[in-house]
Structures are given as structure tokens and as C-alpha cells.
C-alpha positions as CSV (number, residue, x, y, z in Angstrom):
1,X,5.0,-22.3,-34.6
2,X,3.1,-19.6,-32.4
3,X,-0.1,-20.8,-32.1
4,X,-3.0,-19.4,-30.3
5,X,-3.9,-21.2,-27.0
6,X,-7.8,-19.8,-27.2
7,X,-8.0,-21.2,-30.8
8,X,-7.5,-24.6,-29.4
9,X,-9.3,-24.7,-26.5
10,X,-12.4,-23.2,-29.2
11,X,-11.5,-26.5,-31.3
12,X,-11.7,-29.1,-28.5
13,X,-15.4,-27.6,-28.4
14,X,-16.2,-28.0,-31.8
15,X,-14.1,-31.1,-31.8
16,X,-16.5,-32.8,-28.7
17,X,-19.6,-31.6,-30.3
18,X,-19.1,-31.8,-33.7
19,X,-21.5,-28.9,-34.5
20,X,-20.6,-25.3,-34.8
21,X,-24.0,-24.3,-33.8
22,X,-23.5,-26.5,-30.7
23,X,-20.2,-25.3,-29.9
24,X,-21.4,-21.6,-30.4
25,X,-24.3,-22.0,-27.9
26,X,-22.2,-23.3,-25.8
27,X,-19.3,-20.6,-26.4
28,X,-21.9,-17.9,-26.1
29,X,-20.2,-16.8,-29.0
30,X,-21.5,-16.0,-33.1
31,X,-21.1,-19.3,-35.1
32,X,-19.5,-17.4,-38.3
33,X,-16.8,-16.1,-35.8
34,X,-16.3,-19.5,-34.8
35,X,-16.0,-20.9,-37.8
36,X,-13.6,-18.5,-39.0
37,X,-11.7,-19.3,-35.6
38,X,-10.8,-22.8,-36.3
39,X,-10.2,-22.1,-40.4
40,X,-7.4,-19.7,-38.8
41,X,-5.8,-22.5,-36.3
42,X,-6.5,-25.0,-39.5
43,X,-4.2,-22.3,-41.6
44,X,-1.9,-22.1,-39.0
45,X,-1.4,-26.0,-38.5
46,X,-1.2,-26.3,-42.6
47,X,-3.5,-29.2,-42.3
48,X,-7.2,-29.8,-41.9
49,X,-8.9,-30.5,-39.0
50,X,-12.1,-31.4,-39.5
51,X,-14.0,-33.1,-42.9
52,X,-16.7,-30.6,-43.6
53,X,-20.3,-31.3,-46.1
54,X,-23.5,-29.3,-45.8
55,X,-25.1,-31.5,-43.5
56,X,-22.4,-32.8,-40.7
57,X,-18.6,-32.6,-39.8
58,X,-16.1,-34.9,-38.9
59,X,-12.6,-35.2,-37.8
60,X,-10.0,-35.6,-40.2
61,X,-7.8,-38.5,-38.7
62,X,-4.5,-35.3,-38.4
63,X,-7.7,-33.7,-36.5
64,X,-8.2,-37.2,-34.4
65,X,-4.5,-36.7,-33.5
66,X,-4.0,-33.2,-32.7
67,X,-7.6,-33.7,-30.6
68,X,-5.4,-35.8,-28.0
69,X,-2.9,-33.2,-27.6
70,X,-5.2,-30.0,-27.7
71,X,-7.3,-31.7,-25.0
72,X,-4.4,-32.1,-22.9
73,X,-3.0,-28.6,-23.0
74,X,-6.7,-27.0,-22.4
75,X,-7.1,-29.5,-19.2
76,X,-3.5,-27.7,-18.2
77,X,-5.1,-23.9,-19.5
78,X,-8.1,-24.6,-17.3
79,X,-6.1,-26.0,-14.3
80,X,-3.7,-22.6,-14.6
81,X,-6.3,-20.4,-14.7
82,X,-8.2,-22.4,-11.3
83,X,-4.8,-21.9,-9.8
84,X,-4.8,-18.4,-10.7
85,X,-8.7,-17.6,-9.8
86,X,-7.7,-19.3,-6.2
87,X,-4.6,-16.8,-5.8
88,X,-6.7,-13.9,-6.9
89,X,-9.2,-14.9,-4.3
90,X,-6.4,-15.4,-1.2
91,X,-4.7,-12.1,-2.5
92,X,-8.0,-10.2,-1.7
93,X,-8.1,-11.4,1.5
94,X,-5.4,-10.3,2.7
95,X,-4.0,-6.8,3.1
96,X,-0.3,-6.3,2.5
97,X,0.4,-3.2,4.5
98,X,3.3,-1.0,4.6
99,X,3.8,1.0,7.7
100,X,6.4,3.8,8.5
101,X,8.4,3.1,11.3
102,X,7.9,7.0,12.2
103,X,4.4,6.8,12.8
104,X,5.2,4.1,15.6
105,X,3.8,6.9,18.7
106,X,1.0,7.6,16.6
107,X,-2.1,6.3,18.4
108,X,-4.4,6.0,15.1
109,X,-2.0,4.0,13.9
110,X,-3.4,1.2,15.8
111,X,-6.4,2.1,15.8
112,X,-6.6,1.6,12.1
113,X,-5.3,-1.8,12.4
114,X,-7.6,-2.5,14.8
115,X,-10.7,-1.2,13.1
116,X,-9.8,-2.8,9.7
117,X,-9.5,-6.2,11.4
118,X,-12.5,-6.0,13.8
119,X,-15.0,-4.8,10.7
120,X,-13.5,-7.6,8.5
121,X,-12.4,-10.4,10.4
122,X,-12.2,-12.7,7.1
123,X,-9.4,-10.3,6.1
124,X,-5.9,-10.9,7.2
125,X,-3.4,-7.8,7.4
126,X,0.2,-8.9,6.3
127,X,2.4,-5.7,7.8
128,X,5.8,-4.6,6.6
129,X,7.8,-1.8,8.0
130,X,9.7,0.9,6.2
131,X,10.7,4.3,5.6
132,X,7.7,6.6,4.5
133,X,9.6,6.8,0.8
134,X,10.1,3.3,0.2
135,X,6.8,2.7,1.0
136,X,5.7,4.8,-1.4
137,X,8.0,3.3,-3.9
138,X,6.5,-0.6,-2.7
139,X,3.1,0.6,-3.2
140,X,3.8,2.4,-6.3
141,X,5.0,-0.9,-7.9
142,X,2.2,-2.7,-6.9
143,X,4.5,-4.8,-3.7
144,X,1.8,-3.7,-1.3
145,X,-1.2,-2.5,-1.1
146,X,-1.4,0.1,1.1
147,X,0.5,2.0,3.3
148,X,0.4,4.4,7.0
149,X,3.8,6.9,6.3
150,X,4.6,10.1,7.5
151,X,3.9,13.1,5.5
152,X,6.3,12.8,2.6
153,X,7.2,14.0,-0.2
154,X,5.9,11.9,-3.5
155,X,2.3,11.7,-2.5
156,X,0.9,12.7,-6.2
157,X,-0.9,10.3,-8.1
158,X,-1.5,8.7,-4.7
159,X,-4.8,9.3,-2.5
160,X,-3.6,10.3,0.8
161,X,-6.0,10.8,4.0
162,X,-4.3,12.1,7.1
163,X,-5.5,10.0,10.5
164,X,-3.1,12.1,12.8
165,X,-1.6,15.6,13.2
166,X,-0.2,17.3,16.4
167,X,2.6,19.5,17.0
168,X,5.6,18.3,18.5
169,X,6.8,19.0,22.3
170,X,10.1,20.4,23.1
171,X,11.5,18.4,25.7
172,X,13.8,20.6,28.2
173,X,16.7,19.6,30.3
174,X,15.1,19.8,34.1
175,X,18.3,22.2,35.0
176,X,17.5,24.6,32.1
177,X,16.1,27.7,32.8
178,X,13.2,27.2,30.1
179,X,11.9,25.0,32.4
180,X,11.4,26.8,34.6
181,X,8.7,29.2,32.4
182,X,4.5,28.6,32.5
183,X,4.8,29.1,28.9
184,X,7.1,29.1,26.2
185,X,7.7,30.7,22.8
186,X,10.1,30.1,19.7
187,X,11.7,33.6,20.3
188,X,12.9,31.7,23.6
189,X,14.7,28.9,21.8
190,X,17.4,31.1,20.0
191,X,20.3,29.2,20.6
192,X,19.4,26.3,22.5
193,X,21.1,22.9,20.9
194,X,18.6,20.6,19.3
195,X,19.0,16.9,18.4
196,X,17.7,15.8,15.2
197,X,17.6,12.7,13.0
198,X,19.0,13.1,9.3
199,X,17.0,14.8,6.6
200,X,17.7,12.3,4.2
201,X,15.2,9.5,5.4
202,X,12.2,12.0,5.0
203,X,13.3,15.5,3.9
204,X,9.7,16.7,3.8
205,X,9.1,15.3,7.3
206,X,12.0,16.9,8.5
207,X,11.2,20.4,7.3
208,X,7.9,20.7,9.0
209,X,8.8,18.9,12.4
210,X,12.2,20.6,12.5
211,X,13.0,24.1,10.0
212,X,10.9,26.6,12.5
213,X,12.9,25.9,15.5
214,X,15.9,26.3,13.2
215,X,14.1,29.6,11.5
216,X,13.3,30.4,15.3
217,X,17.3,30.8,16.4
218,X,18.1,27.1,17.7
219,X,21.2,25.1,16.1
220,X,19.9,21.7,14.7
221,X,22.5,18.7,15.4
222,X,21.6,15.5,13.2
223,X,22.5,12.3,14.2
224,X,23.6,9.8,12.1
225,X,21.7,7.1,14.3
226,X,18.5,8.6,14.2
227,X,16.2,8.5,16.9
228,X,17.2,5.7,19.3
229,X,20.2,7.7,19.6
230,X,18.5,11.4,20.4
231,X,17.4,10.3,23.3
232,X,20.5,8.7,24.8
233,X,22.6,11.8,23.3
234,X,20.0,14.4,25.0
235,X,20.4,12.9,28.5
236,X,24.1,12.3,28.8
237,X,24.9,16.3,27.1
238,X,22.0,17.6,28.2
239,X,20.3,18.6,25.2
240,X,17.3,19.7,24.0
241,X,14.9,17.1,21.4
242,X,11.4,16.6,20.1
243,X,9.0,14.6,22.1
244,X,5.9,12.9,20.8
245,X,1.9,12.4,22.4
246,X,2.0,9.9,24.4
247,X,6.0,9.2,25.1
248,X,7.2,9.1,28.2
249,X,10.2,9.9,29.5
250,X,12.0,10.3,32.9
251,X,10.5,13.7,34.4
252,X,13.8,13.9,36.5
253,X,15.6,14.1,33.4
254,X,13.2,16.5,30.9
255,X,10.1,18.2,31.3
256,X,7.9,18.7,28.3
257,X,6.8,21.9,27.2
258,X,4.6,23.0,24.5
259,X,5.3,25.9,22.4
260,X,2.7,27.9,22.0
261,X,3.8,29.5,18.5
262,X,4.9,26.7,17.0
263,X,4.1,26.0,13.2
264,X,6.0,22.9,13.0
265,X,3.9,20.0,13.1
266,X,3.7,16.0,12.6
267,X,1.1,14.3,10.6
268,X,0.9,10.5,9.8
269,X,-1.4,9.4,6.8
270,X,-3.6,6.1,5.0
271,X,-2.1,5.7,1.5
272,X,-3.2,4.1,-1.6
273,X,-2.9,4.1,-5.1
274,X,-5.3,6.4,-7.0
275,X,-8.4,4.9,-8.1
276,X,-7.7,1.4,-6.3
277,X,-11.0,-0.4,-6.6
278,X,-9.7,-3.6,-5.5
279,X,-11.9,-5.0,-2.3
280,X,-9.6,-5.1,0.1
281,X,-8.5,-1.7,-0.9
282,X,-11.7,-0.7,-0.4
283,X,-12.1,-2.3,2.9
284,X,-9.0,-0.3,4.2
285,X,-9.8,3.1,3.1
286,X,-13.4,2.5,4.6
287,X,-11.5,2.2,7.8
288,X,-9.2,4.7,7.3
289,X,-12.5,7.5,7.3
290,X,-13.5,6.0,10.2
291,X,-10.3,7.2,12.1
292,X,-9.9,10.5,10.0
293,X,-13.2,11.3,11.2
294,X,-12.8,10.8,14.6
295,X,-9.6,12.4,15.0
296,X,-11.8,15.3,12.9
297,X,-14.2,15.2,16.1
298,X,-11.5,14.9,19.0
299,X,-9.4,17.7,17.5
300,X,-13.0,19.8,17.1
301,X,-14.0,19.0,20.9
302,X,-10.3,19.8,22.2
């Protein structure tokens, strides 16, 4: 027997004040609805609950009975539904964050984190790294609740606010003769060997950081161990690579160069789902305009 969990918890009402003007005040619900309501669970049970006249009602002594049990199972409704409220409650206070292991250079990065937590100190941030995909996948599915990724493909039916976008820096052996030049250009890079991550973690990525130097002449070489491995490769062969704002690395070994035609560019972004109202979702995207805006202002005054 399916029977209908609201229905009871209505009876215990009726069944406490034995009135169904009572119990509908107190339901904030219409009295003929009410009544119709426990004729229904009555229908259901096969049996009669209550003894009704024109003047009072009463419990039938099956009623008296089932009363014990009903009572007991809307003590364990209300209980779930505390438990439930209390989750709902911690859950919006804490932000489950994905963020792309890409974007790990990126100074607005932090500077998101940092302004979410210093404007709402109440509100923990619960971080989980990942590709830019899967955490577009884990927010899609509802696993997180937001996300900082690297330009990817997949982004409809997702807001998306970009926080960052430069152009990468072609790092030069020192011995080259490119490094050597005030400026250069991609017509200089025909031919020159380039490391690379695969395409597969984030094709879109890829295209924009990487397809103009290919476009331009130079031969891309993936490695299968991403970007750890670029670095390590590029020194010991004496390679070119990509550099990032803000990295360092040994000026005896590369010198950093920007090229001055480049289209290829790097952006990083704050992700949510489309239309998510929820508070803390709120909260984060609040402090995701912050940082769009001032990277708006510093790219403006540069």
C-alpha cells in the first residue's frame, strides 16, 4: 500500500485537534480540501478514521491505532526534513570550486579566491583541481558549483566571464640567434622547433595559444607529459616553448621575447551554470566582476 506521507502528517492534525476548522487554521489551508484529504487516506486505509456527527468528531478506535503510528513516522518526516534544512544551510556556505590546473600562473586566479573569501568571511571555499573539460562536466552535473578553467570548448548554456587574457611569450634558447633581435615577428619563427603539451586535454586551448606559430612556419612537438616536461625537454635540446606572465626561468638558459604579431593568446575564466541564483553562487560571481573589472582597467591603463 502506497500511501501518501503528507496525508498523514494532515491527519495527526486533525487527529490532535479534533476539528477541521482547527486543523485548517492551523494548516493555513481550505477546510473542504482538508476534509477531502483525510476521506482519501480513509479510502486508501479501507477503514475509517475518525467518527464524524454534525456537531463534533472523534476517533474511531482503528483511528486511535493508526494515530500511534502516523505520529511516529511524521516525528521522523519532520526530523528528515530539519536534517535536510541544516544541510541546505551548510551547503550554502560553502563554495565547491573547481579550478583548472592551467590557470595556475594566472595572477587573478588568486585574486578571486582572495576577494571571495575576504568579502564573505562566513563562506568557506572547498577547491578541487582539474582539467578545464571536466570541470565543465562537474559543474554541469551539479558536483560543484563553480569553476576558474581555461578557455574551452563546451561553454554554452554556461555563463562565462573572462578575469585574464595575455598573449603568451616565446621563450628563446640564449645561443639562438632570435635572441639576439630588439623585436621579433612570426615570419621569424618559420622553422624553429616548438614544444607543446597534447591537444587532447583542451583542444580549444591549444588552438589559440599554439595554431599561429604553427600557421606562422614553426614545427609543433607535443609531449605526452605535458608541461612539467616542456620545460626540462627545452633546456637539455635546446628548444623553443611558451612562457607565461609572471614565470621565471633561468635567464642563462632562455630569454623571453614578445612577439609583436602574435594572435595567439591565453585567457582564463569564472564559470557557472546559467541562471544560478543560489547565494553562494551569487556571492562568487559578485567577486568574479570585481576582478574582470579591474583587469578591464589595468589592461585600459597599459
Amino acid at each position: 500500500m502506497d500511501l501518501n506521507l503528507e496525508r498523514i502528517i494532515r491527519f495527526c492534525v486533525v487527529a490532535e485537534e479534533l476539528s477541521f476548522t482547527r486543523a485548517s487554521q492551523r494548516l493555513q489551508v481550505d477546510q473542504p480540501w482538508l476534509s477531502r484529504q483525510v476521506q482519501q487516506l480513509e479510502g486508501q486505509l479501507g477503514f475509517a478514521l475518525f467518527e464524524r456527527t454534525t456537531r463534533r468528531i472523534a476517533l474511531t478506535p482503528e483511528g486511535e491505532i493508526f494515530l500511534g503510528a502516523a505520529r511516529e513516522l511524521a516525528g521522523v518526516a519532520e526530523q528528515t526534513r530539519s536534517v535536510a534544512q541544516s544541510l541546505s544551510q551548510e551547503r550554502r556556505q560553502t563554495l565547491r570550486l573547481g579550478v583548472s590546473r592551467a590557470t595556475f600562473w594566472v595572477s587573478a586566479r588568486g585574486q578571486l579566491i582572495e576577494t571571495f573569501r575576504t568579502r564573505y568571511p562566513s563562506t568557506s571555499v572547498d577547491a578541487v583541481g582539474g582539467l578545464s573539460p571536466r570541470i565543465l562536466l562537474a559543474l554541469q552535473r551539479r558536483k560543484i558549483d563553480a569553476g576558474i578553467i581555461a578557455i574551452s570548448d563546451g561553454v554554452e548554456g554556461f555563463d562565462y566571464l573572462p578575469i585574464h587574457r595575455s598573449r603568451p611569450r616565446l621563450m628563446v634558447p640564449r645561443e639562438h640567434p632570435l635572441a639576439t633581435k630588439p623585436q621579433i615577428r612570426m615570419a621569424d619563427l618559420r622553422d624553429i622547433e616548438l614544444l607543446t603539451p597534447m591537444r587532447n586535454g583542451n583542444p580549444l586551448a591549444y588552438d589559440l595559444e599554439y595554431r599561429p606559430f604553427e600557421e606562422a612556419g614553426a614545427r609543433l612537438r607535443p609531449l605526452t607529459d605535458g608541461r612539467p616536461a616542456i620545460y626540462h625537454f627545452a633546456t637539455m635540446e635546446r628548444l623553443f616553448m611558451l612562457g607565461r606572465e609572471g614565470e621565471h626561468h633561468s635567464s642563462t638558459t632562455f630569454v623571453s621575447r614578445d612577439v609583436i604579431d602574435c594572435a595567439a593568446f591565453i585567457e582564463t575564466a569564472a564559470v557557472r551554470n546559467a541562471n544560478d541564483d543560489r547565494e553562494v553562487v551569487r556571492k562568487f560571481w559578485a567577486a568574479a566582476k570585481i576582478i574582470a573589472d579591474q583587469q578591464a582597467i589595468d589592461k585600459a591603463a597599459a
